[in-house]
N, C-alpha and C positions, 0 to 999 in steps of 0.2 A: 481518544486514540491510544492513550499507553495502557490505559486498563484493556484493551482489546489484541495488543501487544503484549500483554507481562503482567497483567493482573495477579493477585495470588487469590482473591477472592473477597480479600476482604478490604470493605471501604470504611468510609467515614463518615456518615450521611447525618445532613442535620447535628454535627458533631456531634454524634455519638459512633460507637462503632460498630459493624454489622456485617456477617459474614454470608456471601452466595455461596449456592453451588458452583456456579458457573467459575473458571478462571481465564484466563488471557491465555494465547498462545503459547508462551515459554515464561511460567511463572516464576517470578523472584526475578527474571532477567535486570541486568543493568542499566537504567534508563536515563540517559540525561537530555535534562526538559531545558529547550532555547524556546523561547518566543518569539514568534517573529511576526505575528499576527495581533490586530487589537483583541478588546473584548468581545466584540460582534462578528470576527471572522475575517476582516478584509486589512489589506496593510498593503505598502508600498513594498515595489520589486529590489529596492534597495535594502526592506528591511530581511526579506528570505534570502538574499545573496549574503549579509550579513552571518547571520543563521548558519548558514550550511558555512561560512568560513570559521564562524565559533565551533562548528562540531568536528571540520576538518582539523586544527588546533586541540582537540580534546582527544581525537586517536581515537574517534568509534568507529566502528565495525560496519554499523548499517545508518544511513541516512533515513529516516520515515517523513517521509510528505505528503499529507493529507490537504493538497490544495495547487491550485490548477490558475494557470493565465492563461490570455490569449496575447499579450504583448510578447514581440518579438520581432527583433529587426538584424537577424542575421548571424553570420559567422562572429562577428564581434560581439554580439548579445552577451550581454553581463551574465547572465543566466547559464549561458551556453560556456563560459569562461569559467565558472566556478563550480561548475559541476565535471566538469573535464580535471579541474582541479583536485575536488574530492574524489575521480575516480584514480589518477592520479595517487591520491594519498593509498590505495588501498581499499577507499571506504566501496558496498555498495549502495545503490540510491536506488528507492521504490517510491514510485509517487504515483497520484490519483489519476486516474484519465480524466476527471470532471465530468459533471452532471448538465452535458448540453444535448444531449438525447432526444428524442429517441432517430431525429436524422443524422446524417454525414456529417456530424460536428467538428468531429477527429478529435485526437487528445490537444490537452492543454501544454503548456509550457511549465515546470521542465519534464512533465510525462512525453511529450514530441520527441524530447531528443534521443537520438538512438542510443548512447550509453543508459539510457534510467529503465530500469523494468516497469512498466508504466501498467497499472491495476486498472480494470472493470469490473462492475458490481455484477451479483445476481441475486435471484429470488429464491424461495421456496415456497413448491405451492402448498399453500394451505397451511404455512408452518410448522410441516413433518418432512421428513424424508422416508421415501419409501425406494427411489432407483432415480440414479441423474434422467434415467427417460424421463419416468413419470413426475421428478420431482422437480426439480432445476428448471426453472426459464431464467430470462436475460432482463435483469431490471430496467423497469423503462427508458427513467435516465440516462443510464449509462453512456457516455462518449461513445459516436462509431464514427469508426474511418472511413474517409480518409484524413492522417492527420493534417495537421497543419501545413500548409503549402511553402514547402520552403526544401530549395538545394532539391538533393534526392529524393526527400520522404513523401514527394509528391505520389499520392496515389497507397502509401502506406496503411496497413489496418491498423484499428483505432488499440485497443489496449494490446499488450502482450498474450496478457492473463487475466483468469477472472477469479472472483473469490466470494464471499459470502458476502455482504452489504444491505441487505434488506430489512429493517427493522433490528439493529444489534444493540443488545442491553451492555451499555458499559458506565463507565462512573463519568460525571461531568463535574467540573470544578465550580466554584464559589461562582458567583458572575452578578456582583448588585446592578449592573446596565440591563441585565435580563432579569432580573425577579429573583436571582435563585441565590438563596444564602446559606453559608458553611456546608456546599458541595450537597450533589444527589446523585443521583444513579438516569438515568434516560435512555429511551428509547429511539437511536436515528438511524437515518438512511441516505444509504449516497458510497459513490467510489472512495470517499473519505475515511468510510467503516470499512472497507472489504482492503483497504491499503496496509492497514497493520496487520491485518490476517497474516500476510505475502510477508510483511516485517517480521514481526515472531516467528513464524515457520523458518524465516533463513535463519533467524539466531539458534534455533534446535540444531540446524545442519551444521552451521559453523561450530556447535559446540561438541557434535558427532565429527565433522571431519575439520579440523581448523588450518588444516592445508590446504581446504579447495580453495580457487581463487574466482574472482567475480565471474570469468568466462564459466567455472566449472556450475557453480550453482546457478547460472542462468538455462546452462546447457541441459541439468538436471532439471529444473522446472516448467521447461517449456517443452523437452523433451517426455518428459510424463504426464504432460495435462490432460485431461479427457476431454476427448472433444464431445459440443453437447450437439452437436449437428443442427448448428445454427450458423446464419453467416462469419464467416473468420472475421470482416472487418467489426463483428460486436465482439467476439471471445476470444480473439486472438489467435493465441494455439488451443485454449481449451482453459477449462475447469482446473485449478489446483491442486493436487494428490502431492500430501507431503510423503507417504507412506512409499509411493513409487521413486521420487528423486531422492527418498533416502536409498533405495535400496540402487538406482541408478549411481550413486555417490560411495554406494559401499561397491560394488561391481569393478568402480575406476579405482579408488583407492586401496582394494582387496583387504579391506579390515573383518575383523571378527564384528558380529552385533552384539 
């Protein structure tokens, strides 16, 4: 996920080192890595509320959460308690819709709550682009709303936004539980990939306007999405166009580019 966020290109594969083409979103960006998750992916809700209280504490900018519950028990939900908090600090939070597709799944937890900009995957077909008509569908996976049934959000569509996720090459770390020693490069898919997209893209923006505040870059992102003219409860408001909510971002704040 941070290689897909802030990569610069180069990894460390099989300890040696190796340089792509490809880079992260907002390369060289600032990254501080909290764990909150095991080796295989899964961890207790008290370890990501931890998590997001370590980054709260640390005075970053953007929360990235590449991982999705369905636990949830309310207004009091720990969950819902510390994320209020981190928006509170300032921070904002993107997290994954989750990969319970292709029905009514709705997002996960904390993508559900209405403060998080909560991401969905898409494809490309044939892995080209040629025009969001002809190129872009909605990866199968992806979370659709309604989200999760709780207070208001009943009936709610499933992510905000959507963004790339389909097969994305990024770096993966050492992992002897899984086979893989002194880091590689891989190949995955899931709202998990397509969530640092939406995180590096806002670190470009906060670096172009670092006056906007969480209302203004949400306002900007879901206000310039393209819509792929597919159900809203799978794409929200649409497809992500960082190029439009910069220039929507330059419009409010009247800066020179």
């Amino acid at each position: 996920m941070a290689g897909i966020a802030g990569s610069n290109g180069g990894y460390f594969v099989d300890n040696s080192y190796s340089q792509f083409d490809s880079v992260g979103m907002a390369p060289n960006v600032e990254i501080i890595s909290i764990r909150a998750l095991d080796s295989t992916g899964f961890g207790e809700i008290s370890w990501i509320v931890e998590g997001i209280e370590i980054a709260i504490d640390q005075g970053v900018d953007i929360i990235s959460l590449s991982l999705s519950s369905e636990l949830y028990v309310g207004v009091d939900d720990i969950q819902r308690i510390v994320v209020d908090k981190a928006i509170e600090s300032g921070a904002i939070i993107v997290s994954a819709g989750g990969n319970l597709g292709p029905f009514g799944s709705g997002s996960g937890i904390p993508g559900a709550l209405p403060s998080v900009i909560t991401v969905g995957a898409i494809s490309l077909v044939d892995d080209k682009f040629v025009s969001v008509e002809e190129s872009v569908v909605k990866w199968p996976l992806t979370g659709i709303g309604p989200r999760i049934n709780f207070e208001n959000r009943i009936g709610y569509p499933g992510p905000d936004i959507v963004a790339p996720g389909d097969r994305i090459l990024s770096i993966y770390p050492a992992n002897p539980d899984l086979g893989i020693e002194g880091g590689s490069v891989h190949i995955l898919s899931g709202t998990s990939m397509a969530t640092p997209h939406i995180s590096g893209g806002i670190a470009l923006l906060l670096q172009a306007f670092p006056d906007a505040s969480i209302h203004d870059i949400r306002e900007a992102l879901t206000g310039s999405a393209i819509d792929l003219f597919i159900p809203v409860e799978a794409q929200g408001r649409g497809l992500v166009d960082f190029k439009a909510a910069y220039d929507m971002l330059l419009l409010k704040f009247n800066e020179d580019p």
